[in-house]
C-alpha positions in Angstrom: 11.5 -17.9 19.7 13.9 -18.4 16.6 14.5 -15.9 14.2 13.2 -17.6 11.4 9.8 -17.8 12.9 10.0 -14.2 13.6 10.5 -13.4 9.7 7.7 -15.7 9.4 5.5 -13.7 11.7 6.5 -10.5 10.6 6.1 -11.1 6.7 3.0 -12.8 7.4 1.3 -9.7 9.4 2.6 -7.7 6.5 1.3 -9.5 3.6 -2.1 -10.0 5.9 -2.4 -6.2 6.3 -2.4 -5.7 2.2 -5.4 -7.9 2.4 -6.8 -5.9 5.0 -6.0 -3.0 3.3 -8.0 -3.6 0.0 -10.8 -5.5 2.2 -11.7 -2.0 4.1 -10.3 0.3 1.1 -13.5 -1.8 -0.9 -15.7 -2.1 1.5 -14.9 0.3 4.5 -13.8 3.5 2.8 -16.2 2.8 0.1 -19.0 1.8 2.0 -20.5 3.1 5.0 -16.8 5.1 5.8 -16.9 6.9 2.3 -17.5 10.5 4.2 -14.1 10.2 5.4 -12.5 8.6 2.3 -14.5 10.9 -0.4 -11.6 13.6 0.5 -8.7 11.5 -0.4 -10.2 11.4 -4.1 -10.2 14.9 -4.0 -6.4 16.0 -5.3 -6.2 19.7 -4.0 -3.0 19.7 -1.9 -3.8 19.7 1.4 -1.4 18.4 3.5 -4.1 16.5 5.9 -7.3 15.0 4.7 -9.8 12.6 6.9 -8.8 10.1 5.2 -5.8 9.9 7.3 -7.7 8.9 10.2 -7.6 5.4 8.8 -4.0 5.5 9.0 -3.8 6.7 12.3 -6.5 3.5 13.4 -4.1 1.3 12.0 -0.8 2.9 13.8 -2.7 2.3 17.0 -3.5 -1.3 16.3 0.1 -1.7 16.3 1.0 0.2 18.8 -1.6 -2.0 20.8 -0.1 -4.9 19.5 3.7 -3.5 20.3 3.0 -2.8 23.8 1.0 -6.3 24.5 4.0 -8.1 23.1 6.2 -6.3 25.1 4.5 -6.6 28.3 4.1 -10.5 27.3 8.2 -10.2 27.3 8.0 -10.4 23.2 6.1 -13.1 22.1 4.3 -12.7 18.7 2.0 -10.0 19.6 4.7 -8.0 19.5 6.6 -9.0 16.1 2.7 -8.8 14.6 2.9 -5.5 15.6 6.4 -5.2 13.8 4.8 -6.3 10.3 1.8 -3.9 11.1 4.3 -0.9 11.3 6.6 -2.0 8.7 3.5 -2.0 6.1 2.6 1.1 7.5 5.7 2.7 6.6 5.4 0.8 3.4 1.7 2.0 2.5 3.3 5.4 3.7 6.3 5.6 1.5 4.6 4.4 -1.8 1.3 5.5 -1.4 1.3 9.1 0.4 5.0 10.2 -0.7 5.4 8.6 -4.1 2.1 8.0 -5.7 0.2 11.2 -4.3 3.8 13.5 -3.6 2.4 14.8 -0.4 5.6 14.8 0.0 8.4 15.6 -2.4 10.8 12.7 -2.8 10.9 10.0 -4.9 9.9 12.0 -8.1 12.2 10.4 -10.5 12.1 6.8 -9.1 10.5 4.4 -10.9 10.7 0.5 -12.4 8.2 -1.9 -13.6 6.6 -2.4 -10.4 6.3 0.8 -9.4 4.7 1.9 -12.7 2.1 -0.8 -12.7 0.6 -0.6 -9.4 0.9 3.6 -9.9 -1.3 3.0 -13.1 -4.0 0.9 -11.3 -3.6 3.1 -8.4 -4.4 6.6 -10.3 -7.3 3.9 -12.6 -8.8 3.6 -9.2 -9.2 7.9 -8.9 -10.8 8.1 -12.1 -14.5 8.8 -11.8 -16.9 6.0 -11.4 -13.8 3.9 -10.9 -15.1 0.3 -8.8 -11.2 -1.8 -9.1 -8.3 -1.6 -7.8 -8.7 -1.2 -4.3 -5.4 -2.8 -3.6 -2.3 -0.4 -1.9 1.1 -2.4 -2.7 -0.6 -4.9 -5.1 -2.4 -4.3 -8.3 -4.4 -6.7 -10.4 -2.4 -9.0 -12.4 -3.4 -7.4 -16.0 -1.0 -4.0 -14.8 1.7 -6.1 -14.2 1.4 -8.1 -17.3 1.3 -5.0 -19.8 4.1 -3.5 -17.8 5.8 -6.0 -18.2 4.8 -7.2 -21.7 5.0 -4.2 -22.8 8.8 -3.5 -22.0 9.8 -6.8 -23.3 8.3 -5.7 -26.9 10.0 -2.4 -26.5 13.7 -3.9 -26.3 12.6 -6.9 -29.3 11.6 -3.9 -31.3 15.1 -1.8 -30.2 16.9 -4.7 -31.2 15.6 -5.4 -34.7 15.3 -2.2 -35.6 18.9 -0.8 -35.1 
């Protein structure tokens, strides 16, 4: 298999799990699975919630995934698998560490992406909230006043001196 067609498979399992993502964020977590989401919209520090268990569901899809592509000697079970884990550690890293700080990096890190999809992220924890159900991609509109608004920041910098 060439490598190109293993980026191919690996970015397209990624970008397929942020679908999957908001599909059972909207209608898993916030449907008939909302006893073990409710927690997660509950901010009080804990360091495990039952939310998690979601996570750990979709670690052992790709672990499943992993070890079937291995024992097919790597075909593209196992790079599926790959893009599975690598939006894992994705979700992980934006969602858990730098959104929520369940753990303490990343405080001072930001740029326009980041504080777009953070905005419709903590949108989506406001009360009676029903958008936004999306983990590494917001809704256009956060992008464009991000954006927008930045761009009218540095006009108004530079005409007023």
């Amino acid at each position: 298999m060439s490598w190109y067609f293993i980026v191919l498979i690996v970015l397209a399992a990624f970008l397929f799990m942020e679908f999957m993502a908001w599909f059972t964020h909207k209608y898993v977590m916030h449907g008939f699975l909302w006893n073990l989401h409710k927690d997660h919209h509950i901010r009080d520090g804990r360091l495990f919630e039952w939310n998690d268990l979601f996570a750990v569901f979709f670690a052992a899809v790709s672990i499943i995934m992993l070890y079937f592509g291995v024992m097919a000697a790597y075909n593209f079970k196992f790079w599926i698998g790959v893009g599975i884990f690598l939006y894992g550690v994705a979700y992980f890293l934006f969602h858990d560490v730098y959104v929520h700080q369940r753990v303490k990096m990343f405080r001072n890190f930001s740029n326009r992406y980041l504080r777009a999809t953070v905005k419709a992220h903590k949108e989506h924890h406001t009360p009676h909230t029903h958008e936004n159900y999306g983990f590494l991609i917001a809704p256009i509109k956060y992008y464009k006043e991000e954006f927008f608004a930045k761009t009218q920041n540095s006009k108004l910098k530079t005409q007023n001196p």
